[in-house]
VOPAGU-2260 file (C-alpha; in pm, 1 decimal, decimal comma):
REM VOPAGU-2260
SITE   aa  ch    i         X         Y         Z
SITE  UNK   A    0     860,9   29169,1    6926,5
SITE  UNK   A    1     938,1   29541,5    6796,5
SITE  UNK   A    2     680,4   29793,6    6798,9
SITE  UNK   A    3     690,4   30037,1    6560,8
SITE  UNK   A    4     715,7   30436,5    6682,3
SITE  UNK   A    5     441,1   30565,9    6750,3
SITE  UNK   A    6     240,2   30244,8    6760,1
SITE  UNK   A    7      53,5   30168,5    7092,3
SITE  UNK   A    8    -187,4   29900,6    7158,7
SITE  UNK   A    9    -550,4   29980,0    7278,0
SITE  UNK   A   10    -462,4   29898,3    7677,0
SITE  UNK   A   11    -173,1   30145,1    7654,0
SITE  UNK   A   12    -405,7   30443,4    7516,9
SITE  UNK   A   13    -693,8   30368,6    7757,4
SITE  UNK   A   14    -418,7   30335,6    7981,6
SITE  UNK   A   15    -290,9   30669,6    7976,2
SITE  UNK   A   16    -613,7   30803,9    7908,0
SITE  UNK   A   17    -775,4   30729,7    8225,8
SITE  UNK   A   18    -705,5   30831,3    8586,2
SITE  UNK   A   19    -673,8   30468,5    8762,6
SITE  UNK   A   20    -873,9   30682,2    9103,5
SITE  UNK   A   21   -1184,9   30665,8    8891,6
SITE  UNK   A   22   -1164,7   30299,6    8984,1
SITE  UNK   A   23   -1076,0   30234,7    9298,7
SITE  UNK   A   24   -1287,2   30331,0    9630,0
SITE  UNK   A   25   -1077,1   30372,4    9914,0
SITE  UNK   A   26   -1339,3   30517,6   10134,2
SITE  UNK   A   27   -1436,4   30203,8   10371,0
SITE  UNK   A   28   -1048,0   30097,0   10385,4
SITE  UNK   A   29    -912,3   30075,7   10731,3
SITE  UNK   A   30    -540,9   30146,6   10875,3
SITE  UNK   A   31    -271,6   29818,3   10848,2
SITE  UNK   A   32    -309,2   29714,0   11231,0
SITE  UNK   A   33      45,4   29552,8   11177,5
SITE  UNK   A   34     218,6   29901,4   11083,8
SITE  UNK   A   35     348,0   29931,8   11414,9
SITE  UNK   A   36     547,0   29610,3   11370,9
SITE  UNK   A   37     696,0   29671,7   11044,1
SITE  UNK   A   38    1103,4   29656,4   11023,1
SITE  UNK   A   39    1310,5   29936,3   10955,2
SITE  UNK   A   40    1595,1   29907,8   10777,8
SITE  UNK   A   41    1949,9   29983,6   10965,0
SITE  UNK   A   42    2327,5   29933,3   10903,7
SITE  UNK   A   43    2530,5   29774,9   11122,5
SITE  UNK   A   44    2858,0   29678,3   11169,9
SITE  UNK   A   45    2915,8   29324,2   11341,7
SITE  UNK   A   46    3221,5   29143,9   11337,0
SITE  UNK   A   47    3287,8   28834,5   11095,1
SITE  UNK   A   48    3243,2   28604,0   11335,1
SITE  UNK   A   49    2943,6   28711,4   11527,5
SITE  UNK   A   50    2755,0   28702,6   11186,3
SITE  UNK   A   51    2969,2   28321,0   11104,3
SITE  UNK   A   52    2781,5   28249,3   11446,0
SITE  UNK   A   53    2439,6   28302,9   11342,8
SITE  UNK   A   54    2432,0   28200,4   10999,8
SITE  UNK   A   55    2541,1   27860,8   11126,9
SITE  UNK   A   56    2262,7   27895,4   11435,4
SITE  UNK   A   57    1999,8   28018,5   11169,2
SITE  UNK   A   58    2096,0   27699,6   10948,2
SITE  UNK   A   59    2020,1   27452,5   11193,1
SITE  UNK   A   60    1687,0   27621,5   11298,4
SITE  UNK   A   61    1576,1   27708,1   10979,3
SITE  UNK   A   62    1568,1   28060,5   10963,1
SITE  UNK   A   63    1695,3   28299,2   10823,2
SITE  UNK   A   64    2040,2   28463,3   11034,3
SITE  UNK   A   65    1919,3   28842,0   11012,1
SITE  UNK   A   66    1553,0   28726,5   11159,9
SITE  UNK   A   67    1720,9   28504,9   11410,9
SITE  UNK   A   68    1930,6   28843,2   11518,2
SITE  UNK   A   69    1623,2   29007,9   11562,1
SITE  UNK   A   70    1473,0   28768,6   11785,1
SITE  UNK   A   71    1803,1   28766,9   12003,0
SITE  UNK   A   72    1771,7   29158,5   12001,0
SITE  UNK   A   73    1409,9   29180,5   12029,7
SITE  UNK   A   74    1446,0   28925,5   12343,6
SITE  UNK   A   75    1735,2   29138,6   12492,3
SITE  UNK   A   76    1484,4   29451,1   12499,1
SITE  UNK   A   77    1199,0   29287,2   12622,2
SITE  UNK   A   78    1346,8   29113,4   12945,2
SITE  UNK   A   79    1565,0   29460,4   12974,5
SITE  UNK   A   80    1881,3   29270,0   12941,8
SITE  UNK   A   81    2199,8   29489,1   13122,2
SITE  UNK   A   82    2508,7   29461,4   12934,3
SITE  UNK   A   83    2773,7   29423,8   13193,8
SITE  UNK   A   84    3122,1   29586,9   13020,5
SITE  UNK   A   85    3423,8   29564,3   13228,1
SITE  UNK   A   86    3742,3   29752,6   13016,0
SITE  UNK   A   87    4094,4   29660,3   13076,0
């Protein structure tokens, strides 16, 4: 299990011996038409019980709570949803 110092197997000297570009051609690759839909990562504070809410929603649908968030989100910004806030 040890290796002695200054010991390296044949893999690691070929290894670090050769420039891994030499074999890979990225010439004919093509931009990731999903990057536009990747997630970005955020903090956010919610309170206990809005998150209690949808980790017992996301249980009995079968997803997981932060994706069902996003879907409640994502559906609030695509039908333009107007919070109405009324402070007393």
């Amino acid at each position: 299990m040890f290796r002695r110092a200054g010991l390296i197997s044949e893999r690691e000297r070929f290894m670090r011996d050769t420039d891994m570009r030499d074999h890979y051609d990225f010439s004919t690759s093509v931009k990731n038409p999903y990057a536009k839909k990747l997630k970005k990562q955020v903090t956010i504070r919610l309170d206990e019980d809005t998150i209690e809410y949808f980790k017992n929603l996301a249980e009995e649908k079968g997803l997981p709570y932060q994706s069902l968030i996003n879907l409640y989100l994502r559906d609030c910004a695509q039908s333009h949803k107007d919070l109405k806030l009324e402070w007393q």
